[in-house]
SETORDREN-992769 format. One record per residue (C-alpha): residue number from 1; residue in three letters; x, y, z. Coordinates in Angstrom, 2 decimals, decimal comma, m for minus. Example, Ala and Ser with C-alpha at 12.3 -4.5 7.8 and 13.67 -1.06 7.14 Angstrom:
node resi->1 | resn->ALA | X->12,30 | Y->m4,50 | Z->7,80
node resi->2 | resn->SER | X->13,67 | Y->m1,06 | Z->7,14
This chain:
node resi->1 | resn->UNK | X->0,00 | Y->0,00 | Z->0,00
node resi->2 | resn->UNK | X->0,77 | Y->3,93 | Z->m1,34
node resi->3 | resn->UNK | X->2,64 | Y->5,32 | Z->2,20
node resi->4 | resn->UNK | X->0,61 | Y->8,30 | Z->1,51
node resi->5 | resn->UNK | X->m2,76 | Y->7,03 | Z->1,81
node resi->6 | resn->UNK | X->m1,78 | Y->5,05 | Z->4,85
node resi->7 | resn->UNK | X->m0,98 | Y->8,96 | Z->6,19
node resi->8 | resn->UNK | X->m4,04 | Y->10,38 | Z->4,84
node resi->9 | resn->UNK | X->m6,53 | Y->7,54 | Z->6,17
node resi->10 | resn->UNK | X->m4,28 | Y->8,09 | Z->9,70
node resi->11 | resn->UNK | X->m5,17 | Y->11,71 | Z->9,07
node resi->12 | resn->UNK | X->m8,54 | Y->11,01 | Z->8,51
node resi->13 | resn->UNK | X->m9,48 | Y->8,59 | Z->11,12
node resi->14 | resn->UNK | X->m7,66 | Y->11,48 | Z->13,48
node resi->15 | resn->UNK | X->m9,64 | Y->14,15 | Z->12,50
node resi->16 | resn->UNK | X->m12,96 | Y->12,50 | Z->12,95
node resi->17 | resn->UNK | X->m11,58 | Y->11,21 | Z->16,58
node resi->18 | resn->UNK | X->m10,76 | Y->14,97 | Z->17,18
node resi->19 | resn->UNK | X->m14,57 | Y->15,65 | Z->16,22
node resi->20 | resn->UNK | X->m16,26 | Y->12,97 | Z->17,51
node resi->21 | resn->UNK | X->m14,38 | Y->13,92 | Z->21,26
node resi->22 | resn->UNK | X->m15,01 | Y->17,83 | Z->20,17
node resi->23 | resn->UNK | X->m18,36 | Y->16,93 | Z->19,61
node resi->24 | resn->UNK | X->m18,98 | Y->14,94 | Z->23,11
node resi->25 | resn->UNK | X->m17,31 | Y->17,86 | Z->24,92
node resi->26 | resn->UNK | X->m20,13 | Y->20,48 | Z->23,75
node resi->27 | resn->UNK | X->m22,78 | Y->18,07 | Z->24,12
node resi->28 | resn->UNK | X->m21,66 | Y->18,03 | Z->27,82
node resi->29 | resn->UNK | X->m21,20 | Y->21,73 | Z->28,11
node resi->30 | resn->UNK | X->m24,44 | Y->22,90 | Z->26,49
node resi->31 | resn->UNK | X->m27,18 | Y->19,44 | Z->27,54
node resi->32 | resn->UNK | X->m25,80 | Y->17,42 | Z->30,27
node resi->33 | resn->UNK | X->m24,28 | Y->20,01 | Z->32,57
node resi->34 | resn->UNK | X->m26,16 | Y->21,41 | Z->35,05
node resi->35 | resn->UNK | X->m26,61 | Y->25,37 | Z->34,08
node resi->36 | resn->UNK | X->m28,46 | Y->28,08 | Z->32,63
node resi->37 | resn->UNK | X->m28,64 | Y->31,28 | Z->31,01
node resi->38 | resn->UNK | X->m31,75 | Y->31,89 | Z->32,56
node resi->39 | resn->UNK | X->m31,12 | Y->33,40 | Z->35,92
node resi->40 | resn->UNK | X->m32,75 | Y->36,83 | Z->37,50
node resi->41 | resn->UNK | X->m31,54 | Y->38,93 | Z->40,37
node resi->42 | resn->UNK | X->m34,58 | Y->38,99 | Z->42,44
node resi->43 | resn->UNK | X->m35,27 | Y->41,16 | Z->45,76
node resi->44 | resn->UNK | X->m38,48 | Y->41,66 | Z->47,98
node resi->45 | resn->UNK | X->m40,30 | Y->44,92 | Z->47,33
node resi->46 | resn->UNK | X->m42,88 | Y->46,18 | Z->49,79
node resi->47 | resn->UNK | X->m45,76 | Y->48,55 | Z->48,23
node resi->48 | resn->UNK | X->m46,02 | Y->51,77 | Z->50,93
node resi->49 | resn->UNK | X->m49,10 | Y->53,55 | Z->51,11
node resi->50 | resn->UNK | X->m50,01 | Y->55,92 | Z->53,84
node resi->51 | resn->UNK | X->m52,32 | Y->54,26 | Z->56,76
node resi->52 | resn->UNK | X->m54,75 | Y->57,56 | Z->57,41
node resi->53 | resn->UNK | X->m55,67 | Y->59,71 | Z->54,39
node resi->54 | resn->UNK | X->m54,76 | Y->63,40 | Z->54,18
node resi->55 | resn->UNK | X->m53,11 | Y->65,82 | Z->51,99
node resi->56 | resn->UNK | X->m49,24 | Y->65,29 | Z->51,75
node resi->57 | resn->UNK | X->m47,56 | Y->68,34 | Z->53,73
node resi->58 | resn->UNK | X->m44,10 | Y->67,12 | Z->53,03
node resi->59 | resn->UNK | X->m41,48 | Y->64,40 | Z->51,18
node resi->60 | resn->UNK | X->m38,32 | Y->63,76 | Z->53,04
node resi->61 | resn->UNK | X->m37,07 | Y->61,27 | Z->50,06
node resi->62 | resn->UNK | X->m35,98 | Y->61,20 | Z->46,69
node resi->63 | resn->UNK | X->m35,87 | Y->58,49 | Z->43,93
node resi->64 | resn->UNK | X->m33,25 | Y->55,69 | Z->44,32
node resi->65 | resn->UNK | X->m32,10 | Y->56,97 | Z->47,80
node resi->66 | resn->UNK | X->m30,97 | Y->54,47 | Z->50,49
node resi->67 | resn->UNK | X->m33,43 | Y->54,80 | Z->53,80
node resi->68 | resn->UNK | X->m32,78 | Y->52,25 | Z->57,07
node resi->69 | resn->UNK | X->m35,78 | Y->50,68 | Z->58,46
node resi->70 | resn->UNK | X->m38,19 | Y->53,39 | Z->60,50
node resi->71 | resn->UNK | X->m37,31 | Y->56,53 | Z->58,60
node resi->72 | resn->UNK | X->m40,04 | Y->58,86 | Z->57,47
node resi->73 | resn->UNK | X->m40,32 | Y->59,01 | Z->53,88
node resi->74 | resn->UNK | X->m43,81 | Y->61,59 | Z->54,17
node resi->75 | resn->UNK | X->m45,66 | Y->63,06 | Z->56,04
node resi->76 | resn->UNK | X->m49,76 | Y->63,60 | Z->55,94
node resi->77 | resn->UNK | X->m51,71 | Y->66,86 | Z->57,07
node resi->78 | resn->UNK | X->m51,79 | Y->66,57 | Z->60,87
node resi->79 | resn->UNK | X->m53,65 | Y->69,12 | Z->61,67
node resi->80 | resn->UNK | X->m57,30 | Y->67,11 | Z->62,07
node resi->81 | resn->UNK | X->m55,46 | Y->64,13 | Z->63,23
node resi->82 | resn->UNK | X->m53,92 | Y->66,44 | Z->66,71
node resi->83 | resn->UNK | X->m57,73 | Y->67,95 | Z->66,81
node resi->84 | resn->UNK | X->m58,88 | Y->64,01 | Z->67,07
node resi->85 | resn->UNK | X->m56,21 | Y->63,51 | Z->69,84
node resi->86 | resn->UNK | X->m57,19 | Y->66,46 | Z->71,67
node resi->87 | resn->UNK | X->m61,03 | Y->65,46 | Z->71,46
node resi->88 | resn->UNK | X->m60,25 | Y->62,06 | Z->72,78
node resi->89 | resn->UNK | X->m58,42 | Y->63,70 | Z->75,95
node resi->90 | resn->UNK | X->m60,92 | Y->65,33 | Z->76,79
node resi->91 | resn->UNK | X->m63,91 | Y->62,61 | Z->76,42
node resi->92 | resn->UNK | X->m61,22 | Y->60,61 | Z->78,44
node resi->93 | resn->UNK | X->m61,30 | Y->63,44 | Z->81,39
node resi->94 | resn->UNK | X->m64,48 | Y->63,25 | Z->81,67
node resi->95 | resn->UNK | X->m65,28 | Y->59,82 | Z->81,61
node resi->96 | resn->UNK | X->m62,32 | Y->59,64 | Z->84,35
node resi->97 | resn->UNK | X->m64,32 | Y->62,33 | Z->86,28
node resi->98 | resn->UNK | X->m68,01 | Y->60,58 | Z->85,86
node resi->99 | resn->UNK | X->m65,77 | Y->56,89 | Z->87,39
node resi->100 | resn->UNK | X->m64,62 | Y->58,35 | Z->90,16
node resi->101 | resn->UNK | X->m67,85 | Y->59,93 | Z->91,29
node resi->102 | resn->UNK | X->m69,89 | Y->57,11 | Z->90,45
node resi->103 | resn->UNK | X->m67,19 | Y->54,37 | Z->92,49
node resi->104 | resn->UNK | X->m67,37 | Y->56,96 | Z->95,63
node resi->105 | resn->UNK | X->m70,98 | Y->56,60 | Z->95,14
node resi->106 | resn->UNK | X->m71,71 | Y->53,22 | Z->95,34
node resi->107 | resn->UNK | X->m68,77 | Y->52,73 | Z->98,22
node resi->108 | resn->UNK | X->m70,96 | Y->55,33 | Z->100,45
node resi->109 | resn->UNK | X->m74,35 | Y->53,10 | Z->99,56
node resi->110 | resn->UNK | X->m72,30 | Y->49,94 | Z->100,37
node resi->111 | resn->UNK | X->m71,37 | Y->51,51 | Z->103,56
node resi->112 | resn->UNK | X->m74,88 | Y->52,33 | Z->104,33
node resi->113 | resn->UNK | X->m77,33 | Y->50,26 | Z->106,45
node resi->114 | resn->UNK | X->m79,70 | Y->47,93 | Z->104,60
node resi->115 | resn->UNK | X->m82,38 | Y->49,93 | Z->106,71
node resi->116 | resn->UNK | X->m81,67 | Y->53,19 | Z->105,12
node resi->117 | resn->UNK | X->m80,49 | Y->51,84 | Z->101,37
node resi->118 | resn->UNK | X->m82,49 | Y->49,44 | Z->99,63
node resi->119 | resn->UNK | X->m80,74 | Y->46,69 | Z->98,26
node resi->120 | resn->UNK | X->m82,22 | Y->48,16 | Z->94,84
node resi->121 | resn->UNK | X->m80,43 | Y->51,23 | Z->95,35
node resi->122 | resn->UNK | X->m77,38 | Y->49,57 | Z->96,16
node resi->123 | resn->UNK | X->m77,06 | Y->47,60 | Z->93,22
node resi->124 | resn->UNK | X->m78,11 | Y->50,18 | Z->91,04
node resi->125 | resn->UNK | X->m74,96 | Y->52,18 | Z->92,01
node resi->126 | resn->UNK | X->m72,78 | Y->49,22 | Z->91,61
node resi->127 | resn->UNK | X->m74,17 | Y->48,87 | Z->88,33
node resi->128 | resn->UNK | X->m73,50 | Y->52,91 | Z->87,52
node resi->129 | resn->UNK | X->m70,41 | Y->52,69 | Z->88,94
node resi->130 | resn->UNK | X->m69,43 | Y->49,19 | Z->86,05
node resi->131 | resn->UNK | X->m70,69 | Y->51,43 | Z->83,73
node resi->132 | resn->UNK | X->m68,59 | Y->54,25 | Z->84,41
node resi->133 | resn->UNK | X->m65,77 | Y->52,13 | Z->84,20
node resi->134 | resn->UNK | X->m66,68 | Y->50,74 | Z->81,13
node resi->135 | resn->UNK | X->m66,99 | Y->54,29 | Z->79,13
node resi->136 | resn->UNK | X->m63,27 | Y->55,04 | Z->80,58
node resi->137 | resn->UNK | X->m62,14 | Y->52,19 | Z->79,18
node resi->138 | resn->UNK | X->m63,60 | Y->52,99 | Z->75,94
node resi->139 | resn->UNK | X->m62,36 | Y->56,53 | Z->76,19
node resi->140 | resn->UNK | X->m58,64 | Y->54,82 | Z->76,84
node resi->141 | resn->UNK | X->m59,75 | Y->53,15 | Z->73,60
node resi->142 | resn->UNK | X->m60,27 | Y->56,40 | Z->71,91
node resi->143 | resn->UNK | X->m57,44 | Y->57,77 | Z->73,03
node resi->144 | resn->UNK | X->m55,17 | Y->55,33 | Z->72,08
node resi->145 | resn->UNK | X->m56,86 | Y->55,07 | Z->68,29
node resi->146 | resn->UNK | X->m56,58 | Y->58,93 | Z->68,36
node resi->147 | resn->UNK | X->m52,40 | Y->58,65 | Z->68,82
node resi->148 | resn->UNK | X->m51,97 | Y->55,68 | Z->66,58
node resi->149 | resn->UNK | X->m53,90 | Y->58,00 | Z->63,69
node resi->150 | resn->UNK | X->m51,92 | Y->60,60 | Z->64,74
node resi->151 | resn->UNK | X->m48,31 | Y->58,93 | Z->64,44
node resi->152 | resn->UNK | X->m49,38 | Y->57,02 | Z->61,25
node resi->153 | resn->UNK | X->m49,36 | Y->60,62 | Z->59,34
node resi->154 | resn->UNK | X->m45,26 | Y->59,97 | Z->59,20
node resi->155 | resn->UNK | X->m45,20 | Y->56,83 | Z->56,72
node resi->156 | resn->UNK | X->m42,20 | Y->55,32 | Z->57,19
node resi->157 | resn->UNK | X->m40,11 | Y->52,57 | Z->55,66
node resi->158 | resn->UNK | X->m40,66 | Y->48,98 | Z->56,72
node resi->159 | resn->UNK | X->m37,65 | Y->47,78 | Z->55,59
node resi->160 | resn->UNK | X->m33,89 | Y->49,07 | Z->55,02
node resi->161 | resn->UNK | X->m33,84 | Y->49,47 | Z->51,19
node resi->162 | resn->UNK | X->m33,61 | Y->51,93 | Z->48,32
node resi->163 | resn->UNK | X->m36,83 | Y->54,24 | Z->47,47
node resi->164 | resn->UNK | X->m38,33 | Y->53,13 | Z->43,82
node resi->165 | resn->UNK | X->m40,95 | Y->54,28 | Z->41,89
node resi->166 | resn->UNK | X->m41,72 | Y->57,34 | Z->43,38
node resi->167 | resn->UNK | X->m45,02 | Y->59,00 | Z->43,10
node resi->168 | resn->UNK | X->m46,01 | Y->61,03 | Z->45,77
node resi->169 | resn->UNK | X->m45,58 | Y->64,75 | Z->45,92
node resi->170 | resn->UNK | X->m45,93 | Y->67,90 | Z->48,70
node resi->171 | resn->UNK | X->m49,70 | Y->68,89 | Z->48,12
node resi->172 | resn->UNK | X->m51,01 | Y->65,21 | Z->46,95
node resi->173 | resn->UNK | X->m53,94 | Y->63,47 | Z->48,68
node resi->174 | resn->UNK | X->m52,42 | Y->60,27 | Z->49,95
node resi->175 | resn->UNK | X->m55,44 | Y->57,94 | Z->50,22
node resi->176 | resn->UNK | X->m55,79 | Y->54,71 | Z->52,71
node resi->177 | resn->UNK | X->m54,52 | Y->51,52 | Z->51,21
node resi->178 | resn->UNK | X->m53,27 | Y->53,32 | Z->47,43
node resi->179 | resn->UNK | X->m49,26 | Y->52,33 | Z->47,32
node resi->180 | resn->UNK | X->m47,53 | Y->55,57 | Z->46,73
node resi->181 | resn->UNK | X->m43,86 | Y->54,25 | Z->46,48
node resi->182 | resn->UNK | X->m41,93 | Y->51,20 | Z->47,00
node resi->183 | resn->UNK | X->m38,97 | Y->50,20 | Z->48,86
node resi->184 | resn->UNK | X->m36,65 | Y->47,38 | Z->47,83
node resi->185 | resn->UNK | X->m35,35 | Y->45,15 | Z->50,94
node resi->186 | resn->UNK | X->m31,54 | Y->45,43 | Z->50,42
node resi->187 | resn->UNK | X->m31,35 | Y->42,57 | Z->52,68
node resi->188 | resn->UNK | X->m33,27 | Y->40,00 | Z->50,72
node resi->189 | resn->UNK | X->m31,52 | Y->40,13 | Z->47,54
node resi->190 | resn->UNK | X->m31,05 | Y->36,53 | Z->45,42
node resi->191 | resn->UNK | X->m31,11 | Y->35,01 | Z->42,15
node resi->192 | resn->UNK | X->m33,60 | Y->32,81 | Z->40,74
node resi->193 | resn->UNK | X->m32,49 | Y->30,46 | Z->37,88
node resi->194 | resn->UNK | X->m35,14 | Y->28,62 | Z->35,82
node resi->195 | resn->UNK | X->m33,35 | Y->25,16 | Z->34,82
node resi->196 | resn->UNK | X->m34,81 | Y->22,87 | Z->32,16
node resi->197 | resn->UNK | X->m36,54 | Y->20,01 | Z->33,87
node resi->198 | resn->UNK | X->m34,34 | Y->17,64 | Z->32,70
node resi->199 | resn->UNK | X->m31,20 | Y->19,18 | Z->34,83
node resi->200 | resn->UNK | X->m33,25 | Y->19,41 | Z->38,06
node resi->201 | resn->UNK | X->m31,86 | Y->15,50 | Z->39,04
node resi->202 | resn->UNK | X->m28,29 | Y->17,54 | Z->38,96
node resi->203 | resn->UNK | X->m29,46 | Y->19,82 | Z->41,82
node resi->204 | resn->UNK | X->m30,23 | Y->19,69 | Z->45,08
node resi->205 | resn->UNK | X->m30,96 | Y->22,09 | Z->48,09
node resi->206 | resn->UNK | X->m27,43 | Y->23,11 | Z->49,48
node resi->207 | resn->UNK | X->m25,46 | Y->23,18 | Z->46,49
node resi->208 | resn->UNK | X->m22,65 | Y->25,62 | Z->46,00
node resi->209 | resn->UNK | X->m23,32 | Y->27,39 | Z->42,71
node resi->210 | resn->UNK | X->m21,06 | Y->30,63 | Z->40,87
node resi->211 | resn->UNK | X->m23,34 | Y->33,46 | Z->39,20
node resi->212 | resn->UNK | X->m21,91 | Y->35,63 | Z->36,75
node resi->213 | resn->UNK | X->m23,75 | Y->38,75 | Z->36,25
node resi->214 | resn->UNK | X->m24,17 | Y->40,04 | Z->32,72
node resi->215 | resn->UNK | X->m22,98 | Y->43,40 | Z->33,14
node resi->216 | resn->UNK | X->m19,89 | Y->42,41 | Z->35,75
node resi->217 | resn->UNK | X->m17,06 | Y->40,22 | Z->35,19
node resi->218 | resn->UNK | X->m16,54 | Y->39,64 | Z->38,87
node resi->219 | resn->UNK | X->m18,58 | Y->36,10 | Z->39,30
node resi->220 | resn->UNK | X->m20,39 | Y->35,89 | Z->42,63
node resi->221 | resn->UNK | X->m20,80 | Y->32,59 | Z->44,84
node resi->222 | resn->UNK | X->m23,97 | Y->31,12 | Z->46,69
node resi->223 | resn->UNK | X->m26,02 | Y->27,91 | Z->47,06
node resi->224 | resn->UNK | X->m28,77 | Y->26,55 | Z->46,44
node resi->225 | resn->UNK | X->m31,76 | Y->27,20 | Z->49,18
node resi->226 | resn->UNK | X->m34,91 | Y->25,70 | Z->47,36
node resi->227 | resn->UNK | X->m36,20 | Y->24,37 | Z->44,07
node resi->228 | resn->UNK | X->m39,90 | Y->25,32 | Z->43,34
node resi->229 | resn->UNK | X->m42,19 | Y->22,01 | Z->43,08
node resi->230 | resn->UNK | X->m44,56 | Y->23,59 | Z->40,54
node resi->231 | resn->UNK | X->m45,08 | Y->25,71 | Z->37,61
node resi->232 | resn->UNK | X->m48,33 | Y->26,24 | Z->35,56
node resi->233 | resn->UNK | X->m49,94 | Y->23,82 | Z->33,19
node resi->234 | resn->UNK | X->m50,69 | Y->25,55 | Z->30,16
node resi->235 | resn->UNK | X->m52,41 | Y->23,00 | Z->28,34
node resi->236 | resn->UNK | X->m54,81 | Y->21,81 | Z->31,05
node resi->237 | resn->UNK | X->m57,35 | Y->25,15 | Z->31,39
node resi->238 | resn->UNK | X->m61,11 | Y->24,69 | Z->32,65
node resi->239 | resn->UNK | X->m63,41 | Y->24,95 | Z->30,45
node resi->240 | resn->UNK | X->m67,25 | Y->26,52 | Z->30,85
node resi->241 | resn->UNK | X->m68,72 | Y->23,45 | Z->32,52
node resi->242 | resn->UNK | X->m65,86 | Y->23,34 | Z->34,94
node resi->243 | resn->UNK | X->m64,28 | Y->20,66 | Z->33,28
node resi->244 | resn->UNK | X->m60,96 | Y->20,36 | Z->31,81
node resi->245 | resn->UNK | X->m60,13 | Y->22,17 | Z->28,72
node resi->246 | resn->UNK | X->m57,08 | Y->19,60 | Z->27,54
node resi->247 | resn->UNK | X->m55,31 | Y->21,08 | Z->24,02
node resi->248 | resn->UNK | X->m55,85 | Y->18,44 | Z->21,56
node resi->249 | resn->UNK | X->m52,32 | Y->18,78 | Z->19,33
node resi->250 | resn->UNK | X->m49,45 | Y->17,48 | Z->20,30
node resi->251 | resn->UNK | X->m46,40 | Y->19,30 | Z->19,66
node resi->252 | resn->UNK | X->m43,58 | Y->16,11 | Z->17,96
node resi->253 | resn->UNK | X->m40,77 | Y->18,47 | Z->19,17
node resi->254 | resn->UNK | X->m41,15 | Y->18,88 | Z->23,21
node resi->255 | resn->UNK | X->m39,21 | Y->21,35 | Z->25,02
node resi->256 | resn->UNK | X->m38,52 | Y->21,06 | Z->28,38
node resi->257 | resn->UNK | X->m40,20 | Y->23,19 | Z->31,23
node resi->258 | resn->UNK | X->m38,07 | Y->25,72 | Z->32,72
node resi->259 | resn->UNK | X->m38,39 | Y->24,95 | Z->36,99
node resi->260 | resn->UNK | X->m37,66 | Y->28,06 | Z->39,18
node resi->261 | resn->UNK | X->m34,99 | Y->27,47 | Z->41,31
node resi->262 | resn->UNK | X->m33,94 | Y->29,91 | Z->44,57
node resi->263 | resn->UNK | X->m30,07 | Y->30,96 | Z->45,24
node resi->264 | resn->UNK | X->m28,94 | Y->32,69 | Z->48,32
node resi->265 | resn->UNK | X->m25,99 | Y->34,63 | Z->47,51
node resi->266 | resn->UNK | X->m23,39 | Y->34,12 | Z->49,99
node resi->267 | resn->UNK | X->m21,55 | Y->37,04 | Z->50,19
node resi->268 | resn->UNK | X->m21,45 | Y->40,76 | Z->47,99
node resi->269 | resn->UNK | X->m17,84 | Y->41,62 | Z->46,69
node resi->270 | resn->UNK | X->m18,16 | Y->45,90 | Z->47,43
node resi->271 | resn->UNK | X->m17,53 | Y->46,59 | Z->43,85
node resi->272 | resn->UNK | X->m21,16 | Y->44,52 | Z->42,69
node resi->273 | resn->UNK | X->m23,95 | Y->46,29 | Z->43,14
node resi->274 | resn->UNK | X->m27,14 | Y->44,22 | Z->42,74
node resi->275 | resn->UNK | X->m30,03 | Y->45,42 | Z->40,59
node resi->276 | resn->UNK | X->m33,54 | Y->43,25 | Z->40,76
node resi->277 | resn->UNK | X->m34,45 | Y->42,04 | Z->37,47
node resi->278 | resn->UNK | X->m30,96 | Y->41,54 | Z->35,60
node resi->279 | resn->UNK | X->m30,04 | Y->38,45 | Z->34,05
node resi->280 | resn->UNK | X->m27,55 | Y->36,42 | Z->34,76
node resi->281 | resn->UNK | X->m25,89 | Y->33,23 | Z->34,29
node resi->282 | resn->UNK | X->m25,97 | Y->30,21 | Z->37,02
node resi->283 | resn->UNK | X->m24,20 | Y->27,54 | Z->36,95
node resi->284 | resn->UNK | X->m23,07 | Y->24,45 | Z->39,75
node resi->285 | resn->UNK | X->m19,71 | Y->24,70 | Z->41,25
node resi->286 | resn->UNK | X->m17,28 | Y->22,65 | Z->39,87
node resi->287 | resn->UNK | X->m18,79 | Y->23,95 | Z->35,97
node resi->288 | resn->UNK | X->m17,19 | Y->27,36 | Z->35,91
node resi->289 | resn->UNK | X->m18,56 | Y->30,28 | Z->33,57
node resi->290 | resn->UNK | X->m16,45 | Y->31,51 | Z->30,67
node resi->291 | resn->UNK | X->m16,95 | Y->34,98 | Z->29,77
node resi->292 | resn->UNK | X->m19,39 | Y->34,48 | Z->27,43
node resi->293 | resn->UNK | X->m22,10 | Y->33,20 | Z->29,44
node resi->294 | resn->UNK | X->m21,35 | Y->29,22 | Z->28,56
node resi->295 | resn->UNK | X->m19,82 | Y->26,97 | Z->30,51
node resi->296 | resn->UNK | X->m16,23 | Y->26,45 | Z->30,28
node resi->297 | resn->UNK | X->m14,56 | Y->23,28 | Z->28,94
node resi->298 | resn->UNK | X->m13,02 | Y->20,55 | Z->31,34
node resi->299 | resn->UNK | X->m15,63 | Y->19,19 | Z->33,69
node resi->300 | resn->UNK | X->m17,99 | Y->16,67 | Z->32,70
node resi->301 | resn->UNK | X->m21,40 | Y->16,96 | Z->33,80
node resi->302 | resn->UNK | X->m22,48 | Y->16,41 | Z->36,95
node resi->303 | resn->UNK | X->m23,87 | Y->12,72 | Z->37,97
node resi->304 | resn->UNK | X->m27,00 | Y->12,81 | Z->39,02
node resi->305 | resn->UNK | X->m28,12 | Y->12,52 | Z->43,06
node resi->306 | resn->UNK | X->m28,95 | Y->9,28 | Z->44,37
């Protein structure tokens, strides 16, 4: 045999080894290892509305800013809330007036000989008297409703995070229950990745995972807290005689459900700064992140959890 061809069929059966172990690799990068593309920095965010309605007399915030739990964002009119306050003292003097002269009362007819005090009369002032006490303590009631109205005309923020959305002004009417602004928790921020069902038998709670942000090249590490045990069924609706509404057609090419999955970040390098509803890129430990978003070559995927 030609030398030559015996080096070109070598050549040949080499190239196609090269591709057939090129091939494997990516197969293992992009299907078998346990990642996605399909990851979202997520964070709480509490709706604040004010809890008494009034005209907004001033805005101690601004847009973005950084507020620790307990500071006053705004403030509502106080004016008829103090009147309210002051009302309820006074129907609580009185009431405390009108107790103690009805208690003295009935102690004097309780003192008294059953000769000279019916037992009528007797009870009847022990009955004034529980009465009296009664209206004080629904004047302390009053009272106390009065000061809670009063010191809910400073909203403040629940949580320690940064002001968003921002739509209250000095001179609006802040009504009961209608959010006005929101505040972001800066302690509850995470990422949630949504893995293809056919990766979830890669993870479990407690892995260690690396997240690389799209718009930082400084990859961030945390594990994984919880993986979500439902999503919704598209194709099985109710239909008008409450029964089920199944899609007839079948689909030949299937693609697999993407299953939330819950990160806790464990630590913040100072340079990142977190921003809810980016994308990013999650991936286990042990399958690091090249700077394009994939996987990088070297580990083979992950073997599934007994």
């Amino acid at each position: 045999m030609n030398p030559s061809r015996i080096v070109r069929f070598c050549f040949t059966l080499l190239l196609l080894g090269a591709a057939l172990w090129l091939g494997r690799g990516a197969w293992d990068r992009y299907m078998e290892s346990a990642w996605t593309r399909d990851g979202r920095i997520k964070a709480d965010v509490v709706n604040v509305s004010a809890d008494v309605a009034g005209s907004v007399t001033e805005v101690r915030v601004r847009d973005n800013q950084l507020v620790q739990k307990g500071e006053v964002l705004f403030v509502v009119d106080q004016a008829r809330y103090r009147a309210a306050l002051a009302q309820a003292d006074a129907m609580l003097a009185a009431q405390q007036v009108e107790k103690g002269r009805r208690t003295r009362e009935a102690g004097r007819r309780a003192a008294l000989d059953s000769a000279i005090v019916s037992v009528e009369n007797r009870e009847g002032a022990e009955f004034a008297a529980s009465t009296a006490t009664a209206q004080y303590q629904a004047a302390l009631a009053i009272r106390a409703l009065a000061q809670l109205n009063l010191d809910r005309t400073s909203v403040r923020a629940p949580v320690s995070g940064y002001v968003s959305n921002l739509n209250v002004h000095t001179g609006d009417f802040a009504a009961v229950g209608v959010a006005r602004l929101a505040v972001i928790d800066k302690a509850s921020f995470h990422v949630v990745g949504y893995f293809e069902e056919t990766k979830l038998a890669l993870l479990k709670a407690g892995d260690p995972v690396e997240v690389q942000l799209m718009g930082s090249a400084t990859p961030l590490h945390g594990h994984i807290d919880s993986i979500a045990h439902g999503i919704t069924d598209r194709d099985a609706g109710t239909g008008r005689e409450l029964l089920a509404d199944v899609n007839p057609t079948f689909n030949w090419v299937r693609l697999a459900q993407r299953v939330p999955v819950r990160i806790a970040l464990d630590s913040l390098p100072p340079s990142v700064e977190l921003v809810a509803g980016t994308t990013c890129t999650v991936a286990l430990s042990g399958h690091a992140i090249a700077s394009d978003g994939s996987p990088k070559q070297g580990p083979t995927a992950a073997k599934p959890h007994a």
